[in-house]
C-alpha positions, 0 to 999 in steps of 0.5 A: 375271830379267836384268841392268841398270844402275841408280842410285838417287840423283845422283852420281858414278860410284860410284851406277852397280851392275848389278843384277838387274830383272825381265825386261821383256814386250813390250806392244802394239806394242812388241819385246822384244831380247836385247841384245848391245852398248850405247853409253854417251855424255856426256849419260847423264854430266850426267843421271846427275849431276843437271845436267840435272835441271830438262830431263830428271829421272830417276825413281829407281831410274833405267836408263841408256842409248839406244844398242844392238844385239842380236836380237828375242827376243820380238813384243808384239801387233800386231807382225809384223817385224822377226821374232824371231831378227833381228839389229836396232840401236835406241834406248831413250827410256827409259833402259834400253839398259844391261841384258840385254833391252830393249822398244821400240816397233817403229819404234825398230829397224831390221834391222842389216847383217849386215858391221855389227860389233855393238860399232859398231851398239851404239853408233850411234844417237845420234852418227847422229841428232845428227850427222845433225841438227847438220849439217843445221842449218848446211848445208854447200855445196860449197867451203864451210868449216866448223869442228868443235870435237870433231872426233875424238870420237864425234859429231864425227867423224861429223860431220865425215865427213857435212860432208865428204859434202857437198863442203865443207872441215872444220877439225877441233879436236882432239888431237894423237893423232887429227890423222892420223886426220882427216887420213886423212879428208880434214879439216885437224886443228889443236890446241885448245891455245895461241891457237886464234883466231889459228891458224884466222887463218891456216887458214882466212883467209877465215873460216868459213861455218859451226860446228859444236860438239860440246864446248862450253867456249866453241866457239860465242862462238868462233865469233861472235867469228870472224864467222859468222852465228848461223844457221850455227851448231850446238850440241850441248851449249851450251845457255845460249850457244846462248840468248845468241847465236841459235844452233842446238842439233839434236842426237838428238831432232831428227834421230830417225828409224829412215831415218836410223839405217838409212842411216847404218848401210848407209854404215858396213857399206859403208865409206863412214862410219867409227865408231872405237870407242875401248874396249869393256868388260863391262856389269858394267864400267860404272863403268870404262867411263864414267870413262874418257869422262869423262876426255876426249879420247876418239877414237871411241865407248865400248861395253858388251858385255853378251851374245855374239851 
């Protein structure tokens, strides 16, 4: 037996339990992993809540999770590596990240640098498969623009450091608190409060080439009002706007590769990326856990560590 979460109907936080499953066995194909740190993002929020029903409907009892890190414990048939006792990062399509063992199919692991700490491997897979993928839809050139709703928070602020990769400039949305930090990245922060239109007037008074949004709330009929061709525009969440005005929606699913985790963790263990994590809780901690991602304005990721290494 191990530990998962599980809920078993839509609703808030309070239908999240940690319960005792049967331990997963690894089919053909697959890996079983021992976890040791998960991620928990927005997304897992709207599904567990039934807003996402009529896209992704949940089976009930219902796992949670995509994110997480931990060491191979088991090979299924025809698996020969990464061996049993390596330290691996992967994703779960299957929402069963948040438990104590996990199987996926092989090419869902990559082997985990080993100066990677496990709370940010836990965490990485979707903000580096959807940053990937949101900033390739748009894609920055040299001395361009771009604006960043978000930017401080789990995806936005990878996004933000690939955008500036690129040898692009980044106005970044976001709270008062994280404005040193996206200054210290070479972003030029500025506040969502007040009269956002016009204080990116005079920010940016050439405009914009591209937006990238990772909030919604209104970001992408923002960024039609300021001019930008809807085909540098990205969003992540805003899927009806995104219908209205032509715009791009990559997130995770299209920037879903084993290369792009792997290079995205070798830049964050060489320094090169940075991955705040803004709190890290127990598994049996679950529900405080995704209150507090709920509440907003969050710099930086949210991790379950379910296990020591």
């Amino acid at each position: 037996m191990s530990k998962a979460v599980r809920f078993d109907h839509y609703g808030n936080v309070d239908v999240l339990k940690v319960v005792e499953v049967e331990k997963p066995s690894p089919s053909p194909g697959r890996i079983l992993v021992r976890v040791i740190t998960a991620g928990i993002n927005p997304g897992e929020i709207a599904i567990r809540e039934g807003q996402l029903d009529k896209q992704f409907p949940a089976t009930f009892p219902s796992g949670e999770g995509t994110d997480f890190a931990g060491i191979v414990a088991e090979l299924g048939d025809g698996v020969t590596s990464p061996g049993v006792g390596t330290a691996v990062i992967g994703w779960s399509n299957e929402r069963s990240a948040q438990s104590e063992f996990v199987a996926v199919p092989a090419d869902q692991l990559v082997v985990k640098p080993e100066s990677l700490d496990w709370d940010v491997a836990g965490a990485l897979y979707v903000i580096a498969s959807t940053a990937t993928a949101a900033v390739a839809a748009v894609a920055p050139q040299r001395r361009e623009t771009v604006l960043v709703s978000g930017a401080a928070g789990g995806v936005g602020s990878l996004v933000t450091q690939l955008v500036l990769r690129t040898g692009a400039s980044v106005v970044g949305i976001a709270g008062s608190s994280h404005h040193d930090w996206l200054r210290s990245l070479g972003a030029h922060p500025i506040n969502y409060e007040n009269d956002l239109q016009q204080s990116l007037g005079r920010v940016a008074p050439g405009g914009f080439d591209a937006v990238i949004d990772t909030v919604g709330h209104g970001y992408v009929d923002l960024a039609i009002k300021l001019g930008v061709e809807p085909k540098r525009i990205n969003t992540i969440i805003d899927f009806e706007a995104a219908a209205r005005h032509k715009v791009h929606t990559d997130g995770s699913s299209a920037g879903e590769s084993g290369t792009v985790l792997a290079e995205i963790a070798r830049l964050v263990a060489d320094g090169e990326l940075q991955v705040p994590v803004a709190a890290v809780y127990d598994l049996k901690d679950v529900r405080q856990a995704y209150t507090q991602l709920a509440s907003g304005h969050t710099g930086g990721k949210i991790v379950l560590r379910v296990a020591a290494p």
